[in-house]
Kinemage of the C-alpha trace (Angstrom):
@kinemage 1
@onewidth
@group {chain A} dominant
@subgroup {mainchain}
@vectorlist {calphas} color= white
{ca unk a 1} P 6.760 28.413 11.569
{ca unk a 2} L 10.327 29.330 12.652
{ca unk a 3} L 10.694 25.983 14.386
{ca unk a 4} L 9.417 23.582 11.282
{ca unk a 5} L 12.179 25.964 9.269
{ca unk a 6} L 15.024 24.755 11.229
{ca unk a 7} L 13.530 21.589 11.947
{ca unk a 8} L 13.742 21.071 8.002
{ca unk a 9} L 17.122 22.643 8.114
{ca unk a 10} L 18.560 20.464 10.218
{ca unk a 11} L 16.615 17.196 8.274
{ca unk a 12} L 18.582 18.714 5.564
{ca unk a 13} L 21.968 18.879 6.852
{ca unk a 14} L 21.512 15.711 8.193
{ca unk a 15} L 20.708 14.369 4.833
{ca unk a 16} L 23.914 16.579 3.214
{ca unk a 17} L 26.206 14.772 5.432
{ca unk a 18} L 24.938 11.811 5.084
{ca unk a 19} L 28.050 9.703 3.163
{ca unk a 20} L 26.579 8.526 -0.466
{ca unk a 21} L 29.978 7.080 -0.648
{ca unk a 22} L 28.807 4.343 1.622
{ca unk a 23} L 25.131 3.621 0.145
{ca unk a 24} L 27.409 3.662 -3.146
{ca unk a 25} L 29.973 1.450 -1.854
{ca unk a 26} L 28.267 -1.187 -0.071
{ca unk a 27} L 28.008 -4.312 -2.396
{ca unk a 28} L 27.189 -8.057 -1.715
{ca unk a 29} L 29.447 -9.727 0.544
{ca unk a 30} L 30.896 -11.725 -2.411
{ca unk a 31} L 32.035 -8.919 -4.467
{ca unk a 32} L 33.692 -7.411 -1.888
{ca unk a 33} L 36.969 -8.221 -3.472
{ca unk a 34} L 35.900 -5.765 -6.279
{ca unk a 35} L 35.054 -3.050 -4.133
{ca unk a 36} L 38.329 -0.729 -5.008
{ca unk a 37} L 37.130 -1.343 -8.614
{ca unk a 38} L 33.855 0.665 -8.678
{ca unk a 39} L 32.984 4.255 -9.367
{ca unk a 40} L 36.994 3.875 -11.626
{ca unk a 41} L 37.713 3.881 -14.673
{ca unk a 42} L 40.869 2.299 -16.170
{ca unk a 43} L 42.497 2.419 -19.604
{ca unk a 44} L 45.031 -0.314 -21.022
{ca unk a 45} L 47.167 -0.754 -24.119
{ca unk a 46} L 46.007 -4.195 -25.551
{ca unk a 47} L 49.128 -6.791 -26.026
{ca unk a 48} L 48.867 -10.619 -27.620
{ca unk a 49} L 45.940 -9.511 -31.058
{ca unk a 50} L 45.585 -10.739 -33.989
{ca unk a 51} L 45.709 -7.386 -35.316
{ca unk a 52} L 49.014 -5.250 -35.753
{ca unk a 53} L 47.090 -1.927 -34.796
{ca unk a 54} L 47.415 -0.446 -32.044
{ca unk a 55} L 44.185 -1.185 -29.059
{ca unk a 56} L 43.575 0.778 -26.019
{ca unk a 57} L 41.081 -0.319 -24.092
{ca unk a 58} L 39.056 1.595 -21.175
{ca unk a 59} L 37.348 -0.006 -18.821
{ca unk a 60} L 34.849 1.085 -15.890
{ca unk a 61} L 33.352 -1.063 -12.870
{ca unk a 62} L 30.268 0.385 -11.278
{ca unk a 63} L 28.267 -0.823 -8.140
{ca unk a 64} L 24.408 -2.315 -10.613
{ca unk a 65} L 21.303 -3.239 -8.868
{ca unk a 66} L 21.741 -2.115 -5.270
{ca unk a 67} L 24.804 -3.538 -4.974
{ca unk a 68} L 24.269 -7.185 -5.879
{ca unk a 69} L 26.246 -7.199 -9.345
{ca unk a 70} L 28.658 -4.930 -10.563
{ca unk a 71} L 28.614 -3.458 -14.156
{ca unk a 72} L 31.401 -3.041 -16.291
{ca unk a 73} L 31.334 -1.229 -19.264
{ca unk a 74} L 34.515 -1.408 -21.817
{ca unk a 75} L 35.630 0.219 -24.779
{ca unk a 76} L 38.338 -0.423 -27.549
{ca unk a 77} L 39.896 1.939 -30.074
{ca unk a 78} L 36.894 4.406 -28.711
{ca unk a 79} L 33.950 2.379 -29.820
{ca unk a 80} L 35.670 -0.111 -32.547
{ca unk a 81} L 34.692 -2.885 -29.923
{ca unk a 82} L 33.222 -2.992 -26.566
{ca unk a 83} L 30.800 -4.474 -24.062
{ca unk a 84} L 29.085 -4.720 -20.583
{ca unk a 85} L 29.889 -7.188 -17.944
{ca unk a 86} L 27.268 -8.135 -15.030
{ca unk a 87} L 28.774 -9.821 -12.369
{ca unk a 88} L 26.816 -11.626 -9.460
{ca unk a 89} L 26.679 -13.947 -7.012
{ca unk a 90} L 24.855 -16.778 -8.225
{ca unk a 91} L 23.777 -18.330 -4.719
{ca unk a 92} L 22.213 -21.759 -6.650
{ca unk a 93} L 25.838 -22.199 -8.379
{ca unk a 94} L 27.690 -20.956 -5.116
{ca unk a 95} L 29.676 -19.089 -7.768
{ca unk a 96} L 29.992 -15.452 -9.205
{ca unk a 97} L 28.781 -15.356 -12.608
{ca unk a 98} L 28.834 -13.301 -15.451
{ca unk a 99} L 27.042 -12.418 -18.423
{ca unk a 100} L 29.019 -10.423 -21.104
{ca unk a 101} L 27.252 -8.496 -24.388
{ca unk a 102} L 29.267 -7.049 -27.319
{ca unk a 103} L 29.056 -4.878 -29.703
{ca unk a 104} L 30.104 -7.355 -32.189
{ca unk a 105} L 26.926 -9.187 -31.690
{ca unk a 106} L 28.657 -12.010 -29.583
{ca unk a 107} L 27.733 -13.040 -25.695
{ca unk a 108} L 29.294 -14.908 -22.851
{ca unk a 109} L 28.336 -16.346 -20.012
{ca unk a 110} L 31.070 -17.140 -17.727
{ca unk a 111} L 31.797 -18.110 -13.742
{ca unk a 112} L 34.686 -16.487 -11.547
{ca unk a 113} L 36.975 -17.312 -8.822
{ca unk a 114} L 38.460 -16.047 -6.799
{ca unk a 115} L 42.676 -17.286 -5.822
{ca unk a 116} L 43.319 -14.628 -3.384
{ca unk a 117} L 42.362 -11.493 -2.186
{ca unk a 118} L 43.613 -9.581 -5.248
{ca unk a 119} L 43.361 -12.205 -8.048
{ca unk a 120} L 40.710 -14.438 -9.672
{ca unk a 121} L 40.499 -17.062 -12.634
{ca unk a 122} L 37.327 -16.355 -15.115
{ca unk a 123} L 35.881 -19.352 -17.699
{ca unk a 124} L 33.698 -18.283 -20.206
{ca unk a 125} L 31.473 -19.948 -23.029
{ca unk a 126} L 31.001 -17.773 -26.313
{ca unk a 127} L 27.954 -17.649 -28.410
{ca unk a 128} L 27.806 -16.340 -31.699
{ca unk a 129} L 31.475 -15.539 -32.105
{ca unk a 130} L 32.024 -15.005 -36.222
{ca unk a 131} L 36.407 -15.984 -35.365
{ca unk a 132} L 35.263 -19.322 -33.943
{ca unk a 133} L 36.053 -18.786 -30.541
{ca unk a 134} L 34.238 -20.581 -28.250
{ca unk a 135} L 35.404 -20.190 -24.737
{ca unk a 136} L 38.143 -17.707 -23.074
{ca unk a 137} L 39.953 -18.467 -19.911
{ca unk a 138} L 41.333 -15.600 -18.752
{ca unk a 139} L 43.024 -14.119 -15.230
{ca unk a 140} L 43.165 -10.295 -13.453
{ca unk a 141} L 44.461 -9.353 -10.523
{ca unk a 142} L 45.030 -6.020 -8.787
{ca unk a 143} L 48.405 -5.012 -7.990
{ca unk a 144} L 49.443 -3.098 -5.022
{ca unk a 145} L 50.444 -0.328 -6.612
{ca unk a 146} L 46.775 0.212 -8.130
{ca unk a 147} L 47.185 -1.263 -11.668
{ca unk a 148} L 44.816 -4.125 -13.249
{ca unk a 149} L 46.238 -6.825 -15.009
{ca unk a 150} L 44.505 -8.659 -17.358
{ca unk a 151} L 45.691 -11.965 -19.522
{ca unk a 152} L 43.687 -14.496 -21.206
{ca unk a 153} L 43.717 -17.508 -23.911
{ca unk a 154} L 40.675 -18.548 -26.484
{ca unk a 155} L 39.164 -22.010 -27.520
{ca unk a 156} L 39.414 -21.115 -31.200
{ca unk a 157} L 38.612 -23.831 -33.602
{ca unk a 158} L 39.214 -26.472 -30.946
{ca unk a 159} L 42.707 -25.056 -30.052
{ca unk a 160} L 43.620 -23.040 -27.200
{ca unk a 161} L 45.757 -19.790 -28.443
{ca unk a 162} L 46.522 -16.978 -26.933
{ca unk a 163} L 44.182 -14.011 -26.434
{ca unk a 164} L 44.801 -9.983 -25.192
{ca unk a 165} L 46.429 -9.237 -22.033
{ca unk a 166} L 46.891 -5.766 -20.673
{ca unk a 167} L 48.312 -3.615 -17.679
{ca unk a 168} L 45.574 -0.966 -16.932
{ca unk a 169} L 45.937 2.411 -14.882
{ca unk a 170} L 43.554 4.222 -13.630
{ca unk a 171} L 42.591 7.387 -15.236
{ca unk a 172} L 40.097 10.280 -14.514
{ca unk a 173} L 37.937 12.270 -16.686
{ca unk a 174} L 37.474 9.693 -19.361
{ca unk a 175} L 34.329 8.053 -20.437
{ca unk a 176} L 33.577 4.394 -22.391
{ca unk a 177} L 32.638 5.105 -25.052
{ca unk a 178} L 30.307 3.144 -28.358
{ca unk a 179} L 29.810 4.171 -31.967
């Protein structure tokens, strides 16, 4: 009995130092370049809207589906707007896709590229959009001092205008959040 007790206790420590980190971490070889995204959540003041109101937006990345998309959830104005993000590798395309679902009752679906190790280029098609948008180009890129920047343009009634951009910093201890 006192053998199978420390045989379990052992099994046990073994399993308590065994790094989740890593089996949290470990994503397809493709979205690698995300990597120092997941498991963070960022928050950015909103710059280029049509609006003159103030917009914060928080975003988080998290490692979806054992690691072969990521999920990003984000959040304006605590809930005014948001929506999720999946990002995969599409291996028929040869391209990492995305599908993206609002709470505005609009969806994308959009491919990504990546320009260097840091940065990538995003094209989009909208569906359903009630401003007449129709596709958003947009650009992010990691900085080395940790911040995301974000800047994009819209198809709006056949013209290409300007959309948000944003610098984002991480932040702890706050959650997306949806009315």
């Amino acid at each position: 009995m006192k053998r199978i007790t420390l045989f379990l206790l052992a099994v046990g420590l073994l399993l308590a130092c065994a790094s989740p980190v890593t089996a949290q971490t470990e994503v397809h070889e493709k979205l690698l370049p995300f990597k120092d995204l997941l498991g963070r959540t960022y928050k950015g003041k909103l710059g280029g809207s049509d609006t003159k109101k103030e917009q914060w937006d928080v975003m988080r990345f998290d490692r979806w589906l054992n690691g072969n998309a990521i999920r990003i959830l984000h959040s304006v104005n605590e809930g005014e707007y948001g929506g999720e993000t999946i990002l995969f590798w599409d291996e028929k395309k040869q391209s990492l896709v995305y599908y993206y679902f609002t709470t505005a009752g609009f969806h994308s679906t959009g491919t990504m590229k990546m320009v260097s190790d840091s940065k990538w280029i995003s094209h989009e098609t909208i569906t359903g959009n009630q401003n007449g948008i129709t596709e958003v180009k947009s650009t992010g890129e990691m900085t080395r001092d940790g911040f995301l920047k974000t800047s994009s343009e819209y198809l709006r009634k056949g013209k290409w205008v300007p959309g948000h951009s944003a610098i984002y910093e991480q932040v702890a201890f706050l959650d997306v959040k949806f009315k």
